[in-house]
Every structure is written in C-alpha cells, then in structure tokens.
C-alpha positions as CSV (number, residue, x, y, z in Angstrom):
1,X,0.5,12.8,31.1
2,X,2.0,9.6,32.3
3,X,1.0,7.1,34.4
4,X,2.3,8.3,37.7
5,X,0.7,11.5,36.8
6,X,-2.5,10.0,36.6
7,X,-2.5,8.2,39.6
8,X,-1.8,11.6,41.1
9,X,-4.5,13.1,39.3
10,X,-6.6,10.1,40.6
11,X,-5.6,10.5,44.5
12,X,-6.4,14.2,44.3
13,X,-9.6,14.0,42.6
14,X,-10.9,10.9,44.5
15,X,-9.6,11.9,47.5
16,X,-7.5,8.9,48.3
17,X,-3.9,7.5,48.8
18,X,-1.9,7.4,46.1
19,X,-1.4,3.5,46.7
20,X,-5.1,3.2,46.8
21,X,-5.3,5.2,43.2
22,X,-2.5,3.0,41.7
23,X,-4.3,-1.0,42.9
24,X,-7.6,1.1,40.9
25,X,-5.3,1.7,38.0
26,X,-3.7,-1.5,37.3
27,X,-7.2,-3.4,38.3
28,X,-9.0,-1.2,35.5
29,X,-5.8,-1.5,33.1
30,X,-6.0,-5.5,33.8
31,X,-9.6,-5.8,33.4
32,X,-10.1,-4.2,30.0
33,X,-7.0,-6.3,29.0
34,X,-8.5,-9.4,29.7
35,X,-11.7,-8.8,28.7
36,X,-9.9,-7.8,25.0
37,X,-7.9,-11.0,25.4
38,X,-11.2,-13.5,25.7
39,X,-12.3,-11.3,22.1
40,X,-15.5,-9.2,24.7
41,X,-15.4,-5.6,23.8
42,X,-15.4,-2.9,27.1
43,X,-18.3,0.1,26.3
44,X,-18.0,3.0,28.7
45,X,-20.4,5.2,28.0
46,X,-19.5,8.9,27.2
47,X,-15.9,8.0,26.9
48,X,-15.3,5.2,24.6
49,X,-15.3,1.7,23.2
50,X,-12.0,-0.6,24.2
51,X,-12.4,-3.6,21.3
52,X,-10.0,-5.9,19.6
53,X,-9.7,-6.0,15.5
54,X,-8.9,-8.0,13.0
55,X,-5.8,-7.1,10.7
56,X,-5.3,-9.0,7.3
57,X,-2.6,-10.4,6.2
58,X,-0.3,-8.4,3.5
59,X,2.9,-8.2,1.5
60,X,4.9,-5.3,2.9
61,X,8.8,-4.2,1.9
62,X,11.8,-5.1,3.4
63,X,13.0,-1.0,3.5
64,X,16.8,-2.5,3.7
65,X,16.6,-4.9,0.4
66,X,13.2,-3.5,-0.9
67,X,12.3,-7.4,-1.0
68,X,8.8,-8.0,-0.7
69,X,7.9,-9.6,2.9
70,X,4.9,-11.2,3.7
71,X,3.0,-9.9,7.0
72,X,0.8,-12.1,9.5
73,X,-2.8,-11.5,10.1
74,X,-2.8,-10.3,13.5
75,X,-5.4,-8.9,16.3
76,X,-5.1,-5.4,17.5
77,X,-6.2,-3.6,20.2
78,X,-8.9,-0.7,18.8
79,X,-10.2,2.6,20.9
80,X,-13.0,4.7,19.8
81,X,-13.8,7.5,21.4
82,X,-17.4,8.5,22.9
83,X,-19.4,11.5,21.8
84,X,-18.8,13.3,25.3
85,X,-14.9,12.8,25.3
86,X,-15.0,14.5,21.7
87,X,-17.1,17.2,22.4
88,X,-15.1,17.9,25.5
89,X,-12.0,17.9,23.6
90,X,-13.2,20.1,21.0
C-alpha cells in the first residue's frame, strides 16, 4: 500500500474527502516527526511506539577498495510494534 492508497483507505473508512484524509495524513506524518526531532518518543497504544535511537559509531568496508572506513554515530528513527498490531497480523 502506498500513500495515496491510504488516504483512500482513510476517506472511505472515515467517511470523508479525500483532501480532508490527506491534511490528516501529513498533520499525523508531521507530528510524530517533530516530536522524534525534539528526542520525545510517540506511544500509541495497541499499535506501536514511534522513538528515536542511538547508533554507535563503527569501522565499516569500503566494498570497492575493501579499505576500512570509519562510520558516524548517528540517530535513527526506531518503530516497535504494539501487542494488538501483532496479534492482528498473526
């Protein structure tokens, strides 16, 4: 599924216009990514936890050379999924 199918899932489900569903999209989409920017993790319950990691720093390989590289600590995005989303998938 990809975003325009969503929204379209959204419309029909919510019974609303499909610009309606898209502003409800992008607001959510927005939200949880600035709430992971200021380092706040977004709980919703039964689906999942939206959170922001830290990764270490580490020597990798350049695969062209086979030259060791060194790689940045960085922050990534993390999802875990809720109990309820993985009993409905299941």
């Amino acid at each position: 599924m990809n975003k325009s199918e969503l929204i379209e899932a959204i419309a029909a489900s919510a019974d609303i216009p499909k610009a309606a569903a898209t502003r409800a999209l992008d607001a959510m989409v927005d939200t949880v990514t600035e709430s992971l920017k200021s380092g706040e993790t977004v709980s919703l319950v039964g689906f999942g936890t939206f959170s922001v990691k830290e990764r270490a720093a580490r020597t990798g390989r350049n695969p062209q050379t086979g030259e060791p590289i060194q790689i940045s600590a960085a922050k990534v995005p993390s999802f875990k999924a809720g109990k309820a989303l993985k009993d409905s998938v299941n």
